[in-house]
N, C-alpha and C positions, 0 to 999 in steps of 0.2 A: 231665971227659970220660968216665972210665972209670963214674962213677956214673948218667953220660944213658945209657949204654951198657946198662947194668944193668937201668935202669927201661924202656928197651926190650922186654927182652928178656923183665919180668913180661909185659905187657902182652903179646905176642904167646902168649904158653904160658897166658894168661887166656881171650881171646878164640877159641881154637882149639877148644878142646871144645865151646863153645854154638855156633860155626856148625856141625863137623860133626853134633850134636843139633837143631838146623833145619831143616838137610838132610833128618833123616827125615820120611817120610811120617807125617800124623796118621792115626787109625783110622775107619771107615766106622760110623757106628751098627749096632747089629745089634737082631734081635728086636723088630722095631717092632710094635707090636700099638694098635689104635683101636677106643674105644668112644662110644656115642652117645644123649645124653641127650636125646629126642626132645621133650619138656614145655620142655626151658631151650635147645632148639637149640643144645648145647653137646656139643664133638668132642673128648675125652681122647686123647691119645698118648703109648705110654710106652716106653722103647727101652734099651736097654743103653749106658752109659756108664760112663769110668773116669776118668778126669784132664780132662777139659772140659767147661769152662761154655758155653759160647758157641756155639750153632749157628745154621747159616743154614734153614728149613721154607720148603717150598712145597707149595700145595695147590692140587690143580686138579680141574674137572670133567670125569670122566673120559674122557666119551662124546667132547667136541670137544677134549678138555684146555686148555681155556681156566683161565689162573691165576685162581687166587679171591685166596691168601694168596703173599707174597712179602714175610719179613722175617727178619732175624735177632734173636736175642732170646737172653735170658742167664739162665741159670735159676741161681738163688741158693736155696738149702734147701730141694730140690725132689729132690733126689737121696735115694734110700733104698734101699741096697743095691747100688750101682751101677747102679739103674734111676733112670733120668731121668723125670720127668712134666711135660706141658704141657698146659694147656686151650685150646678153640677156639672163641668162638661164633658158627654163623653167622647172616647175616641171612637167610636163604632156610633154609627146615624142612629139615631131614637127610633129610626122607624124600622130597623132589623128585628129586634126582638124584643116581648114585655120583659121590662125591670118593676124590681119591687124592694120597698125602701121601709126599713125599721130602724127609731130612734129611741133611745134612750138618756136619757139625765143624770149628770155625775158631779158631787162634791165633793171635791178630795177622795176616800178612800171609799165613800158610798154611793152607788149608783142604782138608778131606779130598775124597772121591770121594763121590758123592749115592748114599744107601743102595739099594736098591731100591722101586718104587713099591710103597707099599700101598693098597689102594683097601677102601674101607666102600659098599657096595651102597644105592640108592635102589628106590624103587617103581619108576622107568621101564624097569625090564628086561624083554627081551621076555619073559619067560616069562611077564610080571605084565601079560596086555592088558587088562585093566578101567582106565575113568577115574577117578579120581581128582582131591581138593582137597585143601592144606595149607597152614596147621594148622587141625585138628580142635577148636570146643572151648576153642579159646585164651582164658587171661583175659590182658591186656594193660588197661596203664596210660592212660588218656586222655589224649590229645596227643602219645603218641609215634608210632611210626612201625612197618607190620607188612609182611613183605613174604611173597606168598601165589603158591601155583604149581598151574600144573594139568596134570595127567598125562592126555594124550588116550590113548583106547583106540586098538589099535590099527588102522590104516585109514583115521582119523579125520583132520578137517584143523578147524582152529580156525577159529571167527568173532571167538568175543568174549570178553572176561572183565569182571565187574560187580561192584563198590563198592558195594552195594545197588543203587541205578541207577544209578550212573555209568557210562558204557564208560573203562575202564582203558587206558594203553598198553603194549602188554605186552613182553618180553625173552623170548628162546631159548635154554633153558638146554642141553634135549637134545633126541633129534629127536623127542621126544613130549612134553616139559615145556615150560611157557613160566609166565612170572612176572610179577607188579607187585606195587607197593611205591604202599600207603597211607598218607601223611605226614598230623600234627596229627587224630589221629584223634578226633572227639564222641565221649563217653559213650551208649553205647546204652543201649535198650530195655529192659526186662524181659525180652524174648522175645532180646535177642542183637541183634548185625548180619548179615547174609549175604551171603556173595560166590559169585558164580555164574559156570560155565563154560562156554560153550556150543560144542559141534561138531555136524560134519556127517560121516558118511563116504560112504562110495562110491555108496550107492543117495540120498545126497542126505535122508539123516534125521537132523534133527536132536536132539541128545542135551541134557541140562543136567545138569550136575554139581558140587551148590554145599558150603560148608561155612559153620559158625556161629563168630564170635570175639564175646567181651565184653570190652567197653570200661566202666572203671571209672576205681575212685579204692580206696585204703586206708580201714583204719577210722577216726575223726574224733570219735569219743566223747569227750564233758567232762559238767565239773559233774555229779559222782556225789555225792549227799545222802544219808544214812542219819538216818532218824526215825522215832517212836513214837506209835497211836494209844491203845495199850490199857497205857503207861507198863509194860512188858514187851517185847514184839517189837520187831522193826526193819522196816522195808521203805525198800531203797534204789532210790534213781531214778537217773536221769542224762539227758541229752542227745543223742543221734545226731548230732549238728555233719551234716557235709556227710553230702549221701547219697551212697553206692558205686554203686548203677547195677547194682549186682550182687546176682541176687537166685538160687533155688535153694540144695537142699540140699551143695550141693558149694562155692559160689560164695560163699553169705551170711556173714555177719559172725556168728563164734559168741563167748560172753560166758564168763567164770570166772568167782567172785567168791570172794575167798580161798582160791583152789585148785579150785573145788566148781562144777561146771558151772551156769548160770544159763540154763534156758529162756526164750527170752523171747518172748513171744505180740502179734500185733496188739491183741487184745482187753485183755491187762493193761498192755500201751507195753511201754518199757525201766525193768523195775523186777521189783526179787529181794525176796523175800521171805526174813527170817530169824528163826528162832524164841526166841531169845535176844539181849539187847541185848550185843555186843562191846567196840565203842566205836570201832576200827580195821579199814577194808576195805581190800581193793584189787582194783579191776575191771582186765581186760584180755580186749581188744576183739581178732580175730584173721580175719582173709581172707584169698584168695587173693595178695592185691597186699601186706597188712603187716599191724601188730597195733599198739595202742594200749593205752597202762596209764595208768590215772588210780585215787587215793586218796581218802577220806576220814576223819577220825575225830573225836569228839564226846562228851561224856556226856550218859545221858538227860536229864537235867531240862533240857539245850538246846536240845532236839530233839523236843520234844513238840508233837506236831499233831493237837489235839484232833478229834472223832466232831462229826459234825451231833445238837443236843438235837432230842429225839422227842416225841410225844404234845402238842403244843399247846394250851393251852386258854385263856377268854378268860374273865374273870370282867367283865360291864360293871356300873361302880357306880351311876352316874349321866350327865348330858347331855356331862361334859368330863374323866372317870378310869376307867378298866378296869384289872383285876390281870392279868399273861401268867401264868402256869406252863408246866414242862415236865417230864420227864425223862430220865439218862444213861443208855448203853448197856452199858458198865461200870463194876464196883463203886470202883474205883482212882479215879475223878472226885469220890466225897463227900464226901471231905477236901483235893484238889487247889485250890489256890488259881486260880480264873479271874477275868477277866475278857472277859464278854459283848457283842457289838453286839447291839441290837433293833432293827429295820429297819421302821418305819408307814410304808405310805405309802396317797396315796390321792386320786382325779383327777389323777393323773399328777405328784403332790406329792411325793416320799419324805425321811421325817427319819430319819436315823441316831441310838439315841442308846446309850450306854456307860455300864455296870454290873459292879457286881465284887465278889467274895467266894468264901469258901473252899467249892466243890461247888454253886457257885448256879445255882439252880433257880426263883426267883420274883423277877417284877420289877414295881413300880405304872408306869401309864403317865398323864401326867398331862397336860393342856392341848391335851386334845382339843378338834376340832370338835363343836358342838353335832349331832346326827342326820347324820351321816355314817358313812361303809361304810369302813372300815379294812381292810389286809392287815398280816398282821405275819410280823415271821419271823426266825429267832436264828442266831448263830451265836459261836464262843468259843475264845481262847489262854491259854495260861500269861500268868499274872499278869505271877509272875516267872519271869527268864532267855527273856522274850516270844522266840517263834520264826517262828511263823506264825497266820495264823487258821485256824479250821480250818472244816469244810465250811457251809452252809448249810444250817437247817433247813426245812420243807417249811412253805408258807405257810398262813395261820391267818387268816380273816375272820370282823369282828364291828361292830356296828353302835352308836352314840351314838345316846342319848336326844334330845327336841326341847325347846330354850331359847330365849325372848326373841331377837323377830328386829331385825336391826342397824335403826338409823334412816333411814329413805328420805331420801335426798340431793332437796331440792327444788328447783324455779326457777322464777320466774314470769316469763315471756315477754309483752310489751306489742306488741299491736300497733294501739292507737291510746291514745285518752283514756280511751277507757270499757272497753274491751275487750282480751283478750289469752290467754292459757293459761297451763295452772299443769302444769308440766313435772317426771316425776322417773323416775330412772333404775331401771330394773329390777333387784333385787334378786339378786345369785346364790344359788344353792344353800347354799352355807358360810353366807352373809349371811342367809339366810331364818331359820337353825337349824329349819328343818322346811319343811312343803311348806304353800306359801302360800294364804289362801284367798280375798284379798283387800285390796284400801284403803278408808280412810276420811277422806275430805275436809270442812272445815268450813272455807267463809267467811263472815265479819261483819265487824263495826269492834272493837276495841283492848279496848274498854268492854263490850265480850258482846252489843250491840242488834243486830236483824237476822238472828243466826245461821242458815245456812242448813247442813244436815250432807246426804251423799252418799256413799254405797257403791260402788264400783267393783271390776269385777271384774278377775284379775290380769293378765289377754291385755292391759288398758289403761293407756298409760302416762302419757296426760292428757286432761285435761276445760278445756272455756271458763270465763273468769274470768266469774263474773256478778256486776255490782258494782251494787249498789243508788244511785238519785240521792240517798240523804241519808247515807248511810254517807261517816261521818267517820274516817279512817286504818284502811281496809281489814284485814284478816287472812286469813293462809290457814294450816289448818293440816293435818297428814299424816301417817296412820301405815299399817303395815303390822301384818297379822293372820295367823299360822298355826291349823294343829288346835286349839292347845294356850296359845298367848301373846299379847301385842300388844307392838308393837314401840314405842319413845320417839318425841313428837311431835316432829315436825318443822314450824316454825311462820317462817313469814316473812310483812311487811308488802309489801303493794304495791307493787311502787317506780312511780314517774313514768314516763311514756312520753316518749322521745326519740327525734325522726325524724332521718334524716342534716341535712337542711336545718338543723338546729338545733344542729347541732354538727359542728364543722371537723375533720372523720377527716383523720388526717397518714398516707400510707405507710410499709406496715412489707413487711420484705425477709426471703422466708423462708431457711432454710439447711439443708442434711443433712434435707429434703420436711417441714418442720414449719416452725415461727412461735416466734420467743424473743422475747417480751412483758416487758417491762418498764418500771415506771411509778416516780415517787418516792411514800414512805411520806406517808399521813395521816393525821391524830390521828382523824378519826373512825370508821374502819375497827376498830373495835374486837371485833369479830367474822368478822375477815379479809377476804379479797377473795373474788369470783368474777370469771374470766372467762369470758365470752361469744361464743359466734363463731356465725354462719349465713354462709348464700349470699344475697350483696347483694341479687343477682336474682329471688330465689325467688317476692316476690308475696306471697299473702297468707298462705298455710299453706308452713311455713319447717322445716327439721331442725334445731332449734340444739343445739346443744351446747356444755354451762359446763364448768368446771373449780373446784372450791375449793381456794384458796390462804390459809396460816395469815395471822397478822396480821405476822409478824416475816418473812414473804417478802416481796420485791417485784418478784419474777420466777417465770415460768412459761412452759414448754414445752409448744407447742399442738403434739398430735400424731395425727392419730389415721387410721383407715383409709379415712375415709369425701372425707377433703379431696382435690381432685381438681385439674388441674390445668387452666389457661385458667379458670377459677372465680374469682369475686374476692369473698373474705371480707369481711363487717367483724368485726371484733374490737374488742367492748367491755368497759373493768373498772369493777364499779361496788364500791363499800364497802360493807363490810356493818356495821350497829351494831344498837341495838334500834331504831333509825328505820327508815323503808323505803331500802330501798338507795338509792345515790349514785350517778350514774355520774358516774366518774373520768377516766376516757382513751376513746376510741374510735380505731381506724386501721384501714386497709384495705388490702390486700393478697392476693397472686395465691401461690399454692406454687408454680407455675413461671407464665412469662408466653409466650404464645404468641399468634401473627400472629391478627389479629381474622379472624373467622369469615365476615363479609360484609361488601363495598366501604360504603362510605358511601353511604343512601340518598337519593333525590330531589335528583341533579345536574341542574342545570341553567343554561344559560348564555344572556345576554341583549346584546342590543350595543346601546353608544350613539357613538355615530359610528365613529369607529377603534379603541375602547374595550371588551372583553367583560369584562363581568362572571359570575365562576360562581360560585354558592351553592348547598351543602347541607345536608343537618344530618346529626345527630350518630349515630355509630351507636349501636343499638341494645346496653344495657347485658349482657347476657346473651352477645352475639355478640362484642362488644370482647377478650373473653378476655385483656386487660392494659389497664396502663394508657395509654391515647391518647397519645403524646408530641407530637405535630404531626401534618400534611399534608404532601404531597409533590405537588406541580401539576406535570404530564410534560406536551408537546405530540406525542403521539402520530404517530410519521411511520411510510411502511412497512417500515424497517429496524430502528426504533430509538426510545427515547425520548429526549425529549429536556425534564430539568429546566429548568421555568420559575422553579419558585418553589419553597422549603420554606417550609414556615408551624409554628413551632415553641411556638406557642400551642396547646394544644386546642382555645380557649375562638372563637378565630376561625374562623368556616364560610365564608368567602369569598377571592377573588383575584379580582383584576384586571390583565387584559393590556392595556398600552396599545400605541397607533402599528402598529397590524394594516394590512395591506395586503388590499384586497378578494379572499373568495375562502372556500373552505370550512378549515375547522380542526377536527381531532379533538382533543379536551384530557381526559384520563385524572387523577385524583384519588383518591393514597390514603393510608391511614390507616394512620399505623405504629407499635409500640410496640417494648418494646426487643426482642422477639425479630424483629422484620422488619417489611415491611408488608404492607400484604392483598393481594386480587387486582387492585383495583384497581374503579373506574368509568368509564365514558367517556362522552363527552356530544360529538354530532358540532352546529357550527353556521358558517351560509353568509353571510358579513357583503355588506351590498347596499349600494345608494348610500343617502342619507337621508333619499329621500322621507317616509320613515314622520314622520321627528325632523321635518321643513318642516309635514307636515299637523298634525304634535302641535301644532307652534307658533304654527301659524294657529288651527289650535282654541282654544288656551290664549290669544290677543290675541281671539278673538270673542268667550270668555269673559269674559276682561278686560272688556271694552269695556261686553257685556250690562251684567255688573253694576254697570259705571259707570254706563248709563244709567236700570239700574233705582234706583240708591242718586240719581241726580239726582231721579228722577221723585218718588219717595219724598220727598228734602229737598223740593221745589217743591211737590208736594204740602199737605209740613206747612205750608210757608210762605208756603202761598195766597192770604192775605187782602196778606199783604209782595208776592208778587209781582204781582197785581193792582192795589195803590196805586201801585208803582212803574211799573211797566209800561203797565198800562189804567187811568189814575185818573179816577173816575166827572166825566161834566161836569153841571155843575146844568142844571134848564131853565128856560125865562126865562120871567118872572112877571111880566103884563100887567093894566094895568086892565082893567075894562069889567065886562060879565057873561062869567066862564067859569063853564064848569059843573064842580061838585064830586064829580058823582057818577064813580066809577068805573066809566064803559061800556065796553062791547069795543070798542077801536079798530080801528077801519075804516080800513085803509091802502088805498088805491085808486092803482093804476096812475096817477104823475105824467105828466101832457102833456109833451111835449118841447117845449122850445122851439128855436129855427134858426138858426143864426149864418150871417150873411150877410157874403160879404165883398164892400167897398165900396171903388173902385177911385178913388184921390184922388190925381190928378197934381201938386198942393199937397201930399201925405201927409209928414210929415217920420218916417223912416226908423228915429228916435232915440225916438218917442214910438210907443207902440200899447198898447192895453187893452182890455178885456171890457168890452163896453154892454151892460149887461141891460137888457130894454125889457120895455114890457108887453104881454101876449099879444092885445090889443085891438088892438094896434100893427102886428101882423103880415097881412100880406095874404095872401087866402087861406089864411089856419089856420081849420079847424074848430071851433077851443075859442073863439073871439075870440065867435062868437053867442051862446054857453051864459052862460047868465044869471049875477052874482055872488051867491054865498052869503052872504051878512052874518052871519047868525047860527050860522055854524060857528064850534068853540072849536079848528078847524085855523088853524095860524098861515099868513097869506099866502103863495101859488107867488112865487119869485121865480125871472126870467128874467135869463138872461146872455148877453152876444154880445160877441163880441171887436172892442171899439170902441178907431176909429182915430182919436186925436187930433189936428187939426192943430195948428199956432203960432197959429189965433186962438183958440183953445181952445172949439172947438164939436165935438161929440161927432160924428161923420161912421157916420152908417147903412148901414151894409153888406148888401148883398144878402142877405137867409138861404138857403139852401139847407134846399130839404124834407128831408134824409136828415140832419141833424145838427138836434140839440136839447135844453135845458136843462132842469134837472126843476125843475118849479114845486110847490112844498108848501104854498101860499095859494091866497084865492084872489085876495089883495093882490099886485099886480103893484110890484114897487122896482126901479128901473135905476140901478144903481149906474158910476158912468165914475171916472177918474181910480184904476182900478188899476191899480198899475204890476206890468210883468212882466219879466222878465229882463231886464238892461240890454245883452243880446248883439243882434244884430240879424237880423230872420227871417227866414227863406229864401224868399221871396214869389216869386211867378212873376215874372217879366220885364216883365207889362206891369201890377203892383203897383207903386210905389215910394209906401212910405208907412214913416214912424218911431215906434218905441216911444213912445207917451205917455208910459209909466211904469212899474216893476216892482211887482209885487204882493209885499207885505213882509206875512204874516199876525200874525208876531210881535214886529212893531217898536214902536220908543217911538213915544208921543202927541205930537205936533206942534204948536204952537199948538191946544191943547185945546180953550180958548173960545171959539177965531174958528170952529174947525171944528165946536164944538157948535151953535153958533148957524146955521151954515150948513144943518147936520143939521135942526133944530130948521124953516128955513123952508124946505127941500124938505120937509120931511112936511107941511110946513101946505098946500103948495100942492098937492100930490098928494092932500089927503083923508086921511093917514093918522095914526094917532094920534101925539101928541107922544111926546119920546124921556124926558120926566117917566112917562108910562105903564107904562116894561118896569121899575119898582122899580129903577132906578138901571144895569140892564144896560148893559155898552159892548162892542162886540166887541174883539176882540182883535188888530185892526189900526185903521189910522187912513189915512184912504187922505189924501194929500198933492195942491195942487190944480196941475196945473202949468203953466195959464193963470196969466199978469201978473196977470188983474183978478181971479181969484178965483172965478168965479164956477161953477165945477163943485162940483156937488154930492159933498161930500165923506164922508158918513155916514149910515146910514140904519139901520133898525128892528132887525135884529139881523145878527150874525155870519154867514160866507157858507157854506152846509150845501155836503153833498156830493150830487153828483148822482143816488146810491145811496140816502141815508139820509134821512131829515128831521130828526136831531140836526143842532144847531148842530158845528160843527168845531173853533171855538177859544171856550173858555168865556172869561167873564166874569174877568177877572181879582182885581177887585176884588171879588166875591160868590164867590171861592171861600174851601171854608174852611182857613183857617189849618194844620188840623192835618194837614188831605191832602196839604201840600206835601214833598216827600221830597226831601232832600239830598244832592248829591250824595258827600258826602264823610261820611255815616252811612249809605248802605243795603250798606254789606258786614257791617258790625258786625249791622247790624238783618237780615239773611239769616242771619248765623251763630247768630246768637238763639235759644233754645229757645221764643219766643213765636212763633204764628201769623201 
């Protein structure tokens, strides 16, 4: 108890002297005094102080007293002598407006009384009425931030304030200052940036009052090099890195180099000269905004960068060697070890080439072009401890002698059997070794006969083959001629002419606008290949162009400027040995393929019933511009086409639409390769009924028929003598005793008398029997001919007369009336009355008050019937008639038998000859017996004997 008591009691007698020491009042700063660094807009304050760190400052503007600064802050090693110092910097220029600065003193929780204001004066004071801008002149940092104020004069009332152009928004610092603040500020100009202020005052005139700030960067300088050209001095370089943006004598970036100022000029860059080699610099860069230190150091023999060699000259020795020389600038170079580049170039050719030795000065140049114009020109480093090249010397032209021109690349171009061109490529410049004065061409045969030799001048680059008709394995041969030399022959044999027709071109597919060719190797290509290409189309005069490829190639790259595209090559390789070339492969191809150039020509479409057919041909080889892959048949409507057919053949120029409905159709036809098709062609036609195809048909069966009848007439014709046996066979005439006469007189046919048939009305007539009475013309009553005396001694065979006699049942011949208007022809002047012919066994349609019957039918071609009862019959009706016996006609019988058809017989059944036609005086049915054998034609051989080649 008594010891808590104790420890009480410290503690109160501890704690009593620091609060009455609290209690006191702290001290008031005194002697506050501010200065003002107008360049760094920085405000120093410096005041009396004795035991405290810790104050609380405020600053304000004095005119409104608006606070600018309110903080407390603790100064630590800032005291000197009991004066205290603080810095301030503001963001608005010291010189816009007075500030005024009150401090006070704070321990912990007690702080003093606020000293009295001190105020630092701006421009805006009335006594000071001029306008004014700040700051003046400023260099400042790029992308920071500058804040700028404008003092109106007085009177004056603001419009504007400008950011070069910009209008600004501006702040009221006093009642004649106002301010803005330009954040992320560009890098200016050379000339500055300007900000500008503009007022008015009372009479309405307006003022500008602007001021200049630079926007920069610090210095940025690297890579400082120190090196030697005279193996003595030094001269250092270096780098500028970024540019400052700041330029002028107050503003720019000044150099030291070891201490030792370093002017530095536009015209010499960033580079010091020093008159002795050191080995150790150090540059330091210095501006406005900061300064930069960069080093270097090095011994000379590292650092040597040789002079450009001088005085050039050009020794030429011959057509492909010239000597260079030169000389140093100084003496230190004639024992330095270099090495030189020598730089030739020439038609835009340049070879570089490297030489070396201790001071050197002379170089051979060797494997010149023959007569070409050369540039040269030197330049040269340390051998050893290489550092740099050093400058180039001034260029040196000289010219090569003229040599032996290269050999003319030849080709012989065929463009038929006999004919073709002998083709070669014009020589360049490097290739001539001089200026050309011509070719010399010789063709003959192998063997030297024929030789024909030709001159050509150099503008020409071919001549026509002229191949003589006995010249056995052709030659050509070709050289080129300068001022001065002749060039190696150039000697090729004829090759064979081969048309496409003759050989199956396969397509080739070009890639990256050329043609990659390639074939398998042949043994006899023993002198490589060429290949070949022209424009398919071209005709007769062609551009071709070959290519020679070695013998160990068997591929090549057709490239060239001239190939064009829609164009279709062939490309052929033929061998070359000492025989005339071979061709090898031929193929054909397009460097690009593109839509043919015009529709397919001569469409045309035809109908055959419901059926059109359209055919065209082919396009034109020139215009195709690829290759053809098919047709495309459209049916043309007014919206739209519409695919009938593709035809993926080339080779077929036709379509057919069938099952058309009558009426008009537009049908379109085109031709397409792989890049599209063409425009197309169209063909309009108007399908009709088919009259036309009916008259075709009837023509084409008239034709038929014609020529049937004419190929009939033709065979019948041949087979005149056949078809008159068979058809008309001759009948003999009948050969009579007596006196006929022999001689051949003109017979005298005279108008036969008619004779009358009378019909005889017989109420006995039987109905079943009737036949023709021929009676004799004496017989007839009232005929005129019956008084006309008989002729006896005519070699005319006797008129016989006929009447259509009615037989009764007693078999008496019944005399029927004659009628004058009907009558028989008599060709005698022998009258014969033949009865008992029988005629049709049908029964005759006779008037009503007729009733009388068929005696008998007339059978001309019937069998003999009792032959000898009816000769003998025959035999005594002639006797009793006067007429000659039937021994008289040489054994004639006619060719019926007439049958009697009286019981007793006793009709005369037969008589002097066969019964003629009323028309003719030939007998009608010949003699059967007297004809001859061989006239008879069978019926079952005249098809054989019509097909016959015999007449």
């Amino acid at each position: 108890m008594f010891s808590t008591l104790l420890c009480v009691l410290c503690l109160i007698l501890t704690v009593r002297p620091s609060l009455s020491q609290d209690d006191s009042p702290l001290r008031v700063p005194q002697q506050i005094s501010l200065e003002k660094d107008f360049d760094a807009q920085r405000l120093s304050v410096t005041w009396q102080c004795n035991l405290g760190s810790v104050f609380d400052i405020e600053i304000y503007r004095t005119e409104f007293m608006d606070i600018v600064f309110n903080e407390t802050v603790e100064l630590s090693g800032e005291k000197s002598a009991g004066e205290c110092h603080w810095n301030w910097t503001s963001a608005v220029p010291l010189e816009c407006t007075s500030l005024s600065v009150q401090i006070r003193s704070r321990d912990r929780l007690r702080v003093s009384d606020w000293s009295p204001l001190q105020t630092t004066e701006g421009d805006d004071l009335p006594d000071n009425t001029g306008a004014k801008v700040y700051p003046v002149d400023k260099v400042v940092l790029a992308g920071s931030s500058t804040t700028f104020c404008c003092i109106l004069g007085e009177g004056q009332v603001l419009e504007d304030i400008r950011y070069m152009r910009s209008i600004m928004k501006e702040v009221r610092l006093s009642r004649r200052t106002y301010a803005v603040t330009q954040t992320h500020q560009p890098p200016s100009n050379a000339s500055g940036t300007n900000v500008f202020c503009r007022a008015t005052d009372a009479s309405m005139k307006t003022t500008v009052q602007g001021a200049v700030i630079f926007v920069g960067y610090p210095p940025a300088d690297e890579e400082l090099l120190c090196e030697t050209q005279d193996l003595v001095s030094a001269i250092c370089q270096w780098k500028e890195g970024r540019y400052t943006h700041l330029r002028g004598k107050l503003r720019r970036t000044r150099y030291t180099l070891n201490g030792r100022t370093c002017e530095v000029s536009v015209k010499n860059g960033r580079r010091c000269l020093w008159e002795q080699w050191e080995g150790n610099w150090t540059l330091v860069a210095k501006n406005p905004l900061g300064k930069k230190e960069i080093q270097d150091s090095a011994p000379l023999s590292h650092r040597v960068h040789p002079v450009a060699p001088k005085d050039l000259t050009v020794l030429v020795k011959n057509s492909r060697n010239a000597t260079l020389q030169w000389s140093w600038q100084y003496p230190g170079y004639k024992a330095f070890p270099l090495i030189c580049q020598v730089n030739v170039a020439s038609n835009g050719v340049s070879v570089t080439r490297n030489y070396s030795g201790a001071g050197l000065s002379l170089v051979l140049l060797e494997d010149l072009w023959p007569y070409e114009t050369y540039r040269v020109r030197v330049r040269c480093g340390a051998e050893n401890n290489f550092w740099m090249w050093g400058d180039w010397s001034l260029e040196s032209s000289f010219r090569t002698k003229m040599d032996r021109p290269e050999m003319p690349d030849m080709w012989i171009w065929m463009e038929s059997d006999n004919s073709g061109q002998i083709l070669w490529k014009p020589l360049s410049k490097r290739e001539s070794n001089g200026d050309l004065t011509g070719y010399e061409i010789t063709q003959g045969s192998a063997s030297g006969d024929g030789t024909q030799r030709l001159d050509v001048p150099v503008s020409q680059l071919s001549v026509p083959l002229g191949l003589q008709g006995n010249t056995s394995e052709p030659v050509v041969t070709l050289l080129a001629r300068n001022s001065e030399w002749t060039s190696g022959t150039s000697q090729l044999m004829v090759p064979k002419y081969w048309a496409d027709v003759d050989v199956t071109g396969s397509e080739i597919a070009s890639r990256d606008g050329g043609f990659d060719m390639s074939w398998p190797a042949s043994a006899n290509a023993s002198r490589g290949y060429v290949v070949e290409w022209f424009n398919t189309s071209c005709g007769q005069y062609c551009s071709v162009d070959w290519l020679k490829v070695p013998d160990a190639n068997t591929s090549a790259r057709i490239e060239s400027s001239g190939l064009q595209a829609g164009v279709r090559y062939t490309i052929s390789v033929y061998a070359l040995s000492d025989e005339a070339p071979e061709l090898f492969e031929r193929r054909h191809g397009y460097l690009e393929e593109m839509v043919p150039a015009e529709p397919v020509p001569f469409l045309e479409a035809s109908q055959y019933e419901s059926t059109v057919l359209l055919t065209w041909q082919e396009i034109p080889l020139h215009s195709q511009r690829g290759f053809v892959r098919g047709y495309n048949v459209y049916l043309a409507n007014v919206t739209k086409n519409t695919l009938l057919a593709k035809i993926t053949d080339p080779s077929v120029k036709n379509c057919t639409i069938k099952k058309l409905d009558l009426g008009t159709y537009k049908f379109t036809v085109r031709a397409y390769t792989a890049a599209g098709e063409d425009g197309g062609s169209t063909v309009s036609i108007m399908l009709e009924p088919y009259t036309d195809l009916l008259l075709f048909e009837i023509l084409i069966s008239l034709a038929a028929m014609s020529v049937f009848f004419i190929l009939v007439t033709a065979l019948c014709y041949r087979k005149r003598q056949w078809v008159k046996k068979a058809f008309y066979p001759e009948i003999p005439e009948p050969k009579l005793p007596g006196q006929w006469r022999t001689s051949q007189a003109t017979l005298d046919v005279k108008p036969s008398p008619h004779s009358m048939v009378h019909i005889v009305e017989n109420p006995q007539w039987d109905s079943s029997k009737e036949g023709l009475v021929p009676v004799s013309e004496e017989d007839e009553d009232g005929d005129d001919s019956g008084s006309e005396p008989t002729d006896t001694d005519s070699d005319e065979p006797g008129l016989l007369r006929y009447y259509n006699q009615v037989v009764g049942d007693s078999g008496q011949a019944l005399r029927l009336p004659i009628d004058s208007s009907s009558s028989s022809v008599g060709s005698a002047d022998t009258d014969v009355t033949y009865t008992g012919i029988q005629t049709s066994p049908g029964p005759l349609d006779a008037p009503p008050q007729v009733e009388a019957l068929a005696a008998g039918g007339y059978r001309p071609q019937g069998q003999v019937v009792q032959q000898q009862q009816q000769q003998q019959q025959v035999d005594r009706s002639d006797a009793e008639a006067g007429a000659p016996a039937s021994a008289s006609f040489g054994g004639y019988k006619p060719q019926c038998t007439w049958r009697p058809d009286s019981p007793d017989g006793n009709a005369i059944d037969g008589s002097v000859g066969s019964p003629t036609s009323v028309n003719s005086s030939q007998f009608l049915i010949p003699d059967v017996s007297s004809e001859d054998p061989r006239n008879t034609v069978s019926s079952t051989t005249w098809i054989p004997s019509f097909l016959s080649s015999k007449p």
